[in-house]
C-alpha positions as CSV (number, residue, x, y, z in Angstrom):
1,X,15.1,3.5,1.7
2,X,14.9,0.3,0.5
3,X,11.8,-0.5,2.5
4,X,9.9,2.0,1.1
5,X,10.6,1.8,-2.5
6,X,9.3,-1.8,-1.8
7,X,6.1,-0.3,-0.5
8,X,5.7,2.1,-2.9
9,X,6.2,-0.8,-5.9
10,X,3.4,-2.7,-3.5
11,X,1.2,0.0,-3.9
12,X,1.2,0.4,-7.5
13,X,0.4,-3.5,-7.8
14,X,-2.6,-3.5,-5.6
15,X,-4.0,-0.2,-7.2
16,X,-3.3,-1.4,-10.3
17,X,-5.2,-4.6,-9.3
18,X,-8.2,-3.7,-7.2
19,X,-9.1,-0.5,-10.1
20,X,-9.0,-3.2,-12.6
21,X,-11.5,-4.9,-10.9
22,X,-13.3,-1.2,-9.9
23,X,-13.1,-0.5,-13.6
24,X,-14.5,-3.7,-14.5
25,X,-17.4,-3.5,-11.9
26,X,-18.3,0.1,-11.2
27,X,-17.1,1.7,-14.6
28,X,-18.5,-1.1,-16.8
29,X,-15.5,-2.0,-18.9
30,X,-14.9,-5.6,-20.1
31,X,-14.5,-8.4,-17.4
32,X,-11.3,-9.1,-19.3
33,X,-10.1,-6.4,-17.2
34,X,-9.5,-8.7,-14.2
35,X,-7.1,-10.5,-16.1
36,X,-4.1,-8.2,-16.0
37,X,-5.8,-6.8,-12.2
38,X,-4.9,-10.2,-10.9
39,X,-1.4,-10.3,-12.2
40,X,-0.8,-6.9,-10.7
41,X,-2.2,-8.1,-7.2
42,X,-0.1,-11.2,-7.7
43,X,2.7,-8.3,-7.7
44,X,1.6,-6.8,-4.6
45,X,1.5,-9.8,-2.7
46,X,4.9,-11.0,-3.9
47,X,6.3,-7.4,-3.1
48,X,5.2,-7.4,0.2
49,X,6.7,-10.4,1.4
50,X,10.1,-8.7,0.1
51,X,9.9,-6.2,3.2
52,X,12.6,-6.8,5.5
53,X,10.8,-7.5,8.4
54,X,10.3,-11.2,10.5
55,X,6.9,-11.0,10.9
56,X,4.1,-10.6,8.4
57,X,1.6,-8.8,10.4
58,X,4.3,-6.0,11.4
59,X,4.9,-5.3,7.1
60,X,1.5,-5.2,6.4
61,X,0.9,-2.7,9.3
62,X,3.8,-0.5,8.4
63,X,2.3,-1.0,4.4
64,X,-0.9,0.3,5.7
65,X,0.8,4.1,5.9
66,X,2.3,3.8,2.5
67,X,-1.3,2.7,1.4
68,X,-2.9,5.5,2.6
69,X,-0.7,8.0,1.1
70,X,-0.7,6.1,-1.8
71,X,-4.1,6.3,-2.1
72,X,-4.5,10.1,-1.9
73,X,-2.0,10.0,-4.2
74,X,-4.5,8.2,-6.8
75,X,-7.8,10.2,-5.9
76,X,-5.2,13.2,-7.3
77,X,-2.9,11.8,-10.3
78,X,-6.0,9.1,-11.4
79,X,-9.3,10.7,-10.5
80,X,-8.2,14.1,-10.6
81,X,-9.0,15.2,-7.0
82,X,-6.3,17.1,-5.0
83,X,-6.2,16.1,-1.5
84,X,-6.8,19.0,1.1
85,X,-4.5,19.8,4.0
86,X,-7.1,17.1,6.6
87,X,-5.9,14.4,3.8
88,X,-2.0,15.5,4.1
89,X,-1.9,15.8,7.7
90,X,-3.8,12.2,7.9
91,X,-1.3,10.5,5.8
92,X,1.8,12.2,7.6
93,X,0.1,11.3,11.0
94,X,-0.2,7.3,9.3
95,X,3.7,7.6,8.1
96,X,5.1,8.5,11.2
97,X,3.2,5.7,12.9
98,X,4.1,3.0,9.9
99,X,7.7,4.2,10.9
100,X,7.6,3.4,14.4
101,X,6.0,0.0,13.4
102,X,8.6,-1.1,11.0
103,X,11.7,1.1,12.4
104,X,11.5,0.9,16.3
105,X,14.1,-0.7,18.4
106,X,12.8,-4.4,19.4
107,X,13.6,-7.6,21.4
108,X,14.2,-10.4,19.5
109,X,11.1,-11.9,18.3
110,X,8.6,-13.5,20.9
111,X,10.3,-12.1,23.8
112,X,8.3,-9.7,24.8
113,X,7.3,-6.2,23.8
């Protein structure tokens, strides 16, 4: 559970971040918008590598689900745009896969698959 509230705090951050820099570049607000948009992606990347997992390439994989719902999760509460059922089933397809990533019984690392 722990995992996941780590993603989910990881999400917020790069959202945060990278719509700054959306706001700033597609929505024409001040560049001074970057400023706080790079603390929050500072916040992302610091977050991440608070995943409990050896290898970086395996957190940002399992993130990857969490992103995607996250996102969805944005087009609605942010842009006002309800996902449809092809969105839903598409982020729980991605979060079942991000749990086998992160979650599935492994050697040790670098012996083997």
């Amino acid at each position: 559970m722990w995992t996941f509230a780590m993603y989910l705090v990881a999400a917020v951050g790069e959202f945060g971040g990278c719509f700054a820099f959306w706001a700033w570049l597609r929505l024409g607000k001040h560049p001074l918008w970057i400023v706080p948009g790079m603390f929050s992606l500072a916040l992302f990347a610091w977050v991440l590598t608070r995943v409990d997992t050896d290898l970086a390439g395996r957190a940002y994989a399992a993130y990857g689900g969490i992103y995607i719902l996250s996102s969805l999760l944005w087009m609605w509460l942010v842009e006002g745009s309800r996902p449809d059922r092809w969105d839903a089933l598409g982020a729980l397809v991605c979060l079942v896969g991000a749990s086998i990533i992160l979650f599935g019984p492994r050697v040790a690392c670098g012996e083997g698959s």
